[in-house]
N, C-alpha and C positions, 0 to 999 in steps of 0.2 A: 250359643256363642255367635251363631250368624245373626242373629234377630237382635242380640245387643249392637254387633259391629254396623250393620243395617241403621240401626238409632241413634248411631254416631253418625253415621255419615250422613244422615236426614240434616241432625242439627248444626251441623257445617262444626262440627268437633275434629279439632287437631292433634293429632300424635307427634309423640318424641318424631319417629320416622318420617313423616311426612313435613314435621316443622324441620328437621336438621336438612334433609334433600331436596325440597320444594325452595326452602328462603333462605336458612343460614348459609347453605354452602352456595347457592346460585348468588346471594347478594350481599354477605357478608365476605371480602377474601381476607385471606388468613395473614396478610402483611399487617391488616390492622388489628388481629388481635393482641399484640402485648399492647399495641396504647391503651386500648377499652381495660385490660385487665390487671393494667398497673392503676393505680387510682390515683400515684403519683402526678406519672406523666399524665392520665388524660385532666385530671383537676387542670394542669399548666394550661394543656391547649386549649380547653374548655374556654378561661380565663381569655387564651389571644385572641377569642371569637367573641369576646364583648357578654360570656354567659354568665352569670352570678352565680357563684361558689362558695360554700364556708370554706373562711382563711386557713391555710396552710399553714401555723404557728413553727412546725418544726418538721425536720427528717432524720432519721439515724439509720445510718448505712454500715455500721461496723462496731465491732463488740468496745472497738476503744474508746467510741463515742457514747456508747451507751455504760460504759466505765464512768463517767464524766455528767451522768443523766443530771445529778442534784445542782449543777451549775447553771443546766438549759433548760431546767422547770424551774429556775428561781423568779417567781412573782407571775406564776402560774399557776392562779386557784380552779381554774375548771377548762375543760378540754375535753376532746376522744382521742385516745391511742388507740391505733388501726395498725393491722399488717397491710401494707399497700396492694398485696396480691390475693388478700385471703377471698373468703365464699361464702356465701351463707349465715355471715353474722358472726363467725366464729373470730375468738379474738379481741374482739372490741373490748376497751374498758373505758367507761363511762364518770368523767370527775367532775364532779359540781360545787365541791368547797374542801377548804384547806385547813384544819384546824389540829392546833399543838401538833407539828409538824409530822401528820397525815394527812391521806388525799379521801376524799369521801363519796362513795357514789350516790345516785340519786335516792335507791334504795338504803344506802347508810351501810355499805360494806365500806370496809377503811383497808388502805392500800403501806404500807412504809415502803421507805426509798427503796428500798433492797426489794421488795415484791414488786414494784414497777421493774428496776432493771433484770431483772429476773424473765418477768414477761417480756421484755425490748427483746433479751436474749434469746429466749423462744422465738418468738415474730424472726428476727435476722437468721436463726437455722432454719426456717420452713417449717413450722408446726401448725401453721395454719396456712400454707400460700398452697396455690393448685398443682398440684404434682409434685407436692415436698419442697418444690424448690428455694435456694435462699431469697430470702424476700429483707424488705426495709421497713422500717417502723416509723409511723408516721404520727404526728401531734396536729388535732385539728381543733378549730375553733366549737366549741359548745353552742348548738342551736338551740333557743329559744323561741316552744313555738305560739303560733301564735295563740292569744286569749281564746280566743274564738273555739281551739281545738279542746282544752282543757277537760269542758263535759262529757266529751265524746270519747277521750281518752286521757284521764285522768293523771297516768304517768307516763314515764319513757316520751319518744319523741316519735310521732305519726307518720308516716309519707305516701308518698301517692307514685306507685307504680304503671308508667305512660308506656303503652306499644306503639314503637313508630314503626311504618313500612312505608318505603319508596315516600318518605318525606310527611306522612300524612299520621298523627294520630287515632290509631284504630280502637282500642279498647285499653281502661285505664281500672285502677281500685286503689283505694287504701285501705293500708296497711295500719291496723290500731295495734300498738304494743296493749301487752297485759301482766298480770301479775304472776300468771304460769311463766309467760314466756321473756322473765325477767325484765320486763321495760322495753325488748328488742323488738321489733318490726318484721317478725323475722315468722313466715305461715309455720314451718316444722318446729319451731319453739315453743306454737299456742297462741301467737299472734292471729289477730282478727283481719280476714280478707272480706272486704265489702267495695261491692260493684259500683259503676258511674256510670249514671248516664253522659254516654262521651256530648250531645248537643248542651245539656243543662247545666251540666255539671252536680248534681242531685246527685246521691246516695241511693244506691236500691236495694239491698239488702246483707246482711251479713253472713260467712261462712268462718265456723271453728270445727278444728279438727274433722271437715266433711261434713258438716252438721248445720242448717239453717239455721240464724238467732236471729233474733230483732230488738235485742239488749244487749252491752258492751256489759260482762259479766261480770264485774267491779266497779262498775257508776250505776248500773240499771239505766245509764240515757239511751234512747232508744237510737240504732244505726241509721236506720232509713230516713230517709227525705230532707238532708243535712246537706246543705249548699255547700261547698268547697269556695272558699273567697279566691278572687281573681282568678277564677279558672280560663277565662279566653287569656291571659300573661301568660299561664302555666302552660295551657295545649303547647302557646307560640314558642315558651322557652324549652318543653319536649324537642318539636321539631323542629328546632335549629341547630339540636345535637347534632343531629343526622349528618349537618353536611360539615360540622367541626372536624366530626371522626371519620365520614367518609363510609360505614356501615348501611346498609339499606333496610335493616332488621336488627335491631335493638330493642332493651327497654331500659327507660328513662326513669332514673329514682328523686324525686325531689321533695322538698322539704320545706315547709311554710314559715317562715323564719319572722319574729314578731317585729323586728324593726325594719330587715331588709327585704320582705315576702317572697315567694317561691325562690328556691335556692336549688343548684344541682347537685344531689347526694352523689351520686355516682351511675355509671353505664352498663349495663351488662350485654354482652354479646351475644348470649344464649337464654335469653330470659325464660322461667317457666312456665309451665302451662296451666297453674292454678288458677289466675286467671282468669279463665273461662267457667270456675266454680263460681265462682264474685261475682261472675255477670249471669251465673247459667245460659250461657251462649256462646255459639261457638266461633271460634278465631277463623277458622278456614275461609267462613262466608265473608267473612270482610273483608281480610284478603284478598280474594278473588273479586270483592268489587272495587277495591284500590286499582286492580290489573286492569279493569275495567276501561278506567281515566285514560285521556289522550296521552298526559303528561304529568303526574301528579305531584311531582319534584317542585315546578314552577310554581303551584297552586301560591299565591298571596294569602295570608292568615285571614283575612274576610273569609275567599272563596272557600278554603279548608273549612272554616264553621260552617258556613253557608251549607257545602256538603253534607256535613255531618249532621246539621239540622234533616236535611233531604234524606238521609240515609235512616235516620232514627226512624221516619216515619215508615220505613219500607221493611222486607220481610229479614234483615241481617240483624236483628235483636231479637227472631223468634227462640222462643226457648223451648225445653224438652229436658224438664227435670229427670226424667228418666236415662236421657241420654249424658247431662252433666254428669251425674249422681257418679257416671259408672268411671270416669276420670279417678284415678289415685293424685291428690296434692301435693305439689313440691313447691320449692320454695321461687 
């Protein structure tokens, strides 16, 4: 037990404990967590700070409205119904076409009106928000991603999970859906976590269920060495979240959208520490060189790559499969 915790702490590996004590609670305050964990509200502000978002088509806040669903999806053939507060992926229904008055998912599950508003009514009692609570149901614009991803991840919709701290992108992955983990993005689902190079923006390799691959296990395209398109946009649009919401420790969800590119899926507060499986490297060391900086709020998106280029080359991407390995995945 010591000679493992020892090879954690070599590889600058982060725990729940020391991620919640060291960052969350010194840099995240608690005033701003309902905006991050509404997806409502933060989509809005997001929005007043100039950040590109999939549109907002609808909200329903009450059973009377969702009584009423077949009037406010009329000439609405695809979309995501979301619980504004849920976690984890739970929740989501995913619609891509409307045919003989049912809704259709990408996988070909078929929804009628009564099974929508059914779901709305779950979502509004809390069956999926964090701690029960009543939550809102929410109708979001359907991302289309880009061509480019399609090989890589043949269904479902990809995104790319951004750590900001103190302003600066530390360690990033996407997220490939699969056919375990029904289309969703989502690592406890069966979804594909694969590492980035945060300077390159390059692909390093893949992680399933704690397992190295180097094949996306329903294309056979290989993970590694898969450029990310406009990744210096993406870093920049990451870490402008930061000062939207005011959090100093987040992660940033975004989504490569084929006509309007990188889009902001959504914020999480507490983001987790798989992560560090994706890159086999530990969080803590970056961290700690972020702390480093005079000032690292201020940094201009040049000097930030500039960094990060500087940083690639140095000892805070040593890895220590050993020491990954012993991490349990979340999501």
């Amino acid at each position: 037990m010591i000679r493992r915790y020892l090879a954690l702490k070599r590889a600058g590996v982060m725990g729940l404990n020391a991620r919640n004590g060291q960052y969350i609670m010194r840099y995240n305050q608690r005033k701003f967590y309902p905006l991050v964990d509404d997806k409502i509200r933060s989509k809005k502000v997001l929005q007043e700070h100039g950040i590109a978002v999939p549109d907002l088509l609808d909200e329903i806040r009450t059973q009377h409205d969702a009584g009423h669903l077949a009037k406010r999806l009329a000439g609405l053939s695809e979309f995501v119904l979301k619980p504004a507060c849920g976690s984890g992926g739970d929740g989501i229904i995913v619609i891509s076409k409307y045919r003989n008055e049912r809704w259709l998912s990408p996988g070909g599950r078929s929804y009628s009106l009564d099974d929508l508003q059914f779901h709305v009514s779950g979502i509004l009692n809390g069956m999926y928000s964090l701690a029960g609570q009543p939550d809102a149901a929410m109708f979001e614009a359907l991302v289309h991603p880009d061509p480019i991803l399609r090989e890589l991840a043949p269904e479902g919709v990809p995104d790319i999970r951004v750590i900001i701290y103190r302003g600066i992108p530390v360690m990033a992955m996407m997220r490939l859906p699969t056919r375990q983990s029904g289309g969703r993005a989502n690592l406890h689902q069966g979804a594909i976590g694969v590492g980035i190079d945060m300077a390159s923006g390059r692909t390093l390799f893949g992680v399933m269920e704690s397992r190295i691959i180097e094949q996306h296990p329903d294309s056979g395209f290989p993970v590694e060495r898969f450029e990310v398109p406009d990744w210096t946009a993406l870093l920049d649009l990451a870490a402008r979240c930061q000062k939207a919401v005011g959090l100093g420790y987040l992660g940033v969800d975004i989504v490569l959208d084929a006509q309007r590119g990188p889009l902001v899926l959504e914020l999480n507060a507490r983001p987790g520490l798989a992560i560090q499986i994706a890159n086999q490297a530990g969080l803590e060391r970056r961290l700690k060189a972020v702390d480093r900086l005079a000032d690292p709020e201020k940094m201009s998106p040049g000097e930030r790559l500039d960094w990060l280029a500087r940083m690639a080359d140095s000892d805070w991407s040593s890895k220590s499969a050993e020491s990954i390995s012993a991490i349990s995945p979340t999501h």
